[in-house]
N, C-alpha and C positions, 0 to 999 in steps of 0.2 A: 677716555680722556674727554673730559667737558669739551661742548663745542666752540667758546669762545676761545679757549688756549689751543685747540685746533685752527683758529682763525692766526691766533697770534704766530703759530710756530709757521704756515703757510707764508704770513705777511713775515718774515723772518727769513724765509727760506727764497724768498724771492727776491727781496735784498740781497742775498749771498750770493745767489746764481747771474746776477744782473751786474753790469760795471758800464762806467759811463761809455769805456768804446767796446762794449761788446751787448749788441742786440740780438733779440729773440723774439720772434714771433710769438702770437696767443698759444697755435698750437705746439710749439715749439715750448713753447713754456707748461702746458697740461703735459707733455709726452714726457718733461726732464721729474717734474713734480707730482705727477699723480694726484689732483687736488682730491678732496672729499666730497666737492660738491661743485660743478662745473658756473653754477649759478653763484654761489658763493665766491669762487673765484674770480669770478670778473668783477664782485663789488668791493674784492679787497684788491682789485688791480685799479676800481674808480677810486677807492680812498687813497693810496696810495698816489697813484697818478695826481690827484688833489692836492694831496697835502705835499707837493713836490719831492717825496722820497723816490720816484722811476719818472723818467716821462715818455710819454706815450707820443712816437713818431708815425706822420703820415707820409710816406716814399711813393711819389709816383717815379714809375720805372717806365724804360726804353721797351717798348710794347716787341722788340726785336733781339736785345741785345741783354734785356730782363738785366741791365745796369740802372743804379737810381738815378734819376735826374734830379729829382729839389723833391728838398724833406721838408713839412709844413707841421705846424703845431696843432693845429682844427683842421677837419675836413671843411670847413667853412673857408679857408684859406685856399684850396684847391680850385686851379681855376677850370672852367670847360678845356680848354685848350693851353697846350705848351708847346716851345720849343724839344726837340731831341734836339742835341747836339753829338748825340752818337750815330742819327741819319740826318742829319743835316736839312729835316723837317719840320713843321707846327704837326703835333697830334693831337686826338679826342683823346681826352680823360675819359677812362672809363671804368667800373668797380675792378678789371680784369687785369688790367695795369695799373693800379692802387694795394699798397702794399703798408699793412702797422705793425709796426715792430715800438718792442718796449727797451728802454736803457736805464741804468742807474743814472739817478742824476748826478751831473756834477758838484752839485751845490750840496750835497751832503756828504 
Protein backbone atom coordinates (compact mmCIF):
# COMPACT_ATOMS: atom_id res chain seq x y z
CA UNK A 1 0.00 0.00 0.00
CA UNK A 2 1.39 3.41 -1.06
CA UNK A 3 2.46 5.48 1.91
CA UNK A 4 0.06 8.39 1.61
CA UNK A 5 -3.16 5.97 1.79
CA UNK A 6 -1.37 4.40 4.79
CA UNK A 7 -1.48 7.99 6.24
CA UNK A 8 -5.06 8.36 5.29
CA UNK A 9 -6.27 4.89 6.65
CA UNK A 10 -4.24 5.83 10.06
CA UNK A 11 -5.84 9.40 10.12
CA UNK A 12 -9.16 7.48 9.66
CA UNK A 13 -8.64 5.07 12.17
CA UNK A 14 -8.12 7.51 14.77
CA UNK A 15 -11.03 9.20 14.13
CA UNK A 16 -13.00 5.98 14.66
CA UNK A 17 -11.17 4.95 17.84
CA UNK A 18 -11.47 8.53 19.45
CA UNK A 19 -15.06 10.16 20.52
CA UNK A 20 -15.57 13.47 22.06
CA UNK A 21 -16.01 11.68 25.86
CA UNK A 22 -13.64 9.09 25.43
CA UNK A 23 -9.81 9.97 25.69
CA UNK A 24 -6.70 8.21 25.04
CA UNK A 25 -3.42 8.86 25.57
CA UNK A 26 -0.30 8.87 22.82
CA UNK A 27 0.63 5.63 24.09
CA UNK A 28 -2.61 4.36 24.39
CA UNK A 29 -3.24 5.36 20.95
CA UNK A 30 0.34 3.46 19.19
CA UNK A 31 -0.69 0.22 21.52
CA UNK A 32 -4.70 0.33 19.98
CA UNK A 33 -3.24 1.14 16.43
CA UNK A 34 0.07 -0.14 15.58
CA UNK A 35 1.16 2.97 13.44
CA UNK A 36 3.68 2.30 10.64
CA UNK A 37 5.90 4.94 11.69
CA UNK A 38 5.91 6.44 15.15
CA UNK A 39 7.30 9.70 13.71
CA UNK A 40 4.65 9.71 11.21
CA UNK A 41 2.03 9.34 13.67
CA UNK A 42 2.43 12.17 15.64
CA UNK A 43 2.39 14.55 12.36
CA UNK A 44 -0.88 13.16 11.46
CA UNK A 45 -2.02 13.63 15.21
CA UNK A 46 -0.54 17.52 14.63
CA UNK A 47 -2.65 17.88 11.41
CA UNK A 48 -5.35 16.56 12.77
CA UNK A 49 -5.28 18.25 16.17
CA UNK A 50 -4.89 21.41 13.65
CA UNK A 51 -7.43 21.10 11.49
CA UNK A 52 -9.71 20.52 14.73
CA UNK A 53 -10.88 16.77 13.63
CA UNK A 54 -9.26 15.48 17.71
CA UNK A 55 -8.11 17.82 20.24
CA UNK A 56 -5.45 17.46 22.10
CA UNK A 57 -5.89 17.81 25.96
CA UNK A 58 -3.43 19.10 28.61
CA UNK A 59 -4.73 17.35 32.38
CA UNK A 60 -2.82 18.33 35.10
CA UNK A 61 -3.60 15.58 37.87
CA UNK A 62 -3.65 15.38 41.83
CA UNK A 63 0.04 14.39 42.23
CA UNK A 64 -1.76 11.91 45.11
CA UNK A 65 -5.07 11.01 43.95
CA UNK A 66 -3.57 10.88 40.04
CA UNK A 67 -7.56 12.50 39.61
CA UNK A 68 -7.48 15.46 36.83
CA UNK A 69 -7.69 18.86 38.26
CA UNK A 70 -8.08 21.37 35.00
CA UNK A 71 -7.69 20.33 31.54
CA UNK A 72 -5.95 23.31 29.34
CA UNK A 73 -5.64 23.52 25.63
CA UNK A 74 -1.58 24.67 25.32
CA UNK A 75 0.88 23.66 27.70
CA UNK A 76 1.45 27.41 27.63
CA UNK A 77 -1.80 27.76 29.63
CA UNK A 78 -0.46 25.60 32.52
CA UNK A 79 0.38 27.46 35.18
CA UNK A 80 3.60 26.83 37.73
CA UNK A 81 1.34 26.15 40.51
CA UNK A 82 -2.36 25.04 41.28
CA UNK A 83 -4.80 24.44 43.59
CA UNK A 84 -5.72 20.43 44.34
CA UNK A 85 -8.89 20.38 45.55
CA UNK A 86 -8.58 16.72 46.26
CA UNK A 87 -5.82 17.76 49.23
CA UNK A 88 -7.01 20.68 49.97
CA UNK A 89 -3.35 22.25 48.67
CA UNK A 90 -1.62 24.81 45.95
CA UNK A 91 1.02 22.33 44.17
CA UNK A 92 4.15 22.40 41.67
CA UNK A 93 3.38 21.61 38.26
CA UNK A 94 5.39 19.45 37.14
CA UNK A 95 6.11 17.05 33.76
CA UNK A 96 5.25 14.01 36.44
CA UNK A 97 1.71 15.32 37.09
CA UNK A 98 0.98 16.51 33.56
CA UNK A 99 -0.95 14.19 31.59
CA UNK A 100 -2.17 14.63 27.18
CA UNK A 101 -4.62 12.73 26.23
CA UNK A 102 -6.44 13.09 22.71
CA UNK A 103 -10.56 13.25 22.19
CA UNK A 104 -12.64 13.58 19.16
CA UNK A 105 -13.76 16.78 18.76
CA UNK A 106 -17.06 17.83 19.27
CA UNK A 107 -17.40 20.07 16.58
CA UNK A 108 -17.20 17.33 14.06
Amino acid sequence: MPRFLEKRVLASQVKDILRPDKELTFNQLVEKLSPFSISEFTRILAELTNSRVIDQVIRVESPETHSGIRDYKSIDEVPEQIYDDYTGRTIDVTPANIKVFFRRSPHV
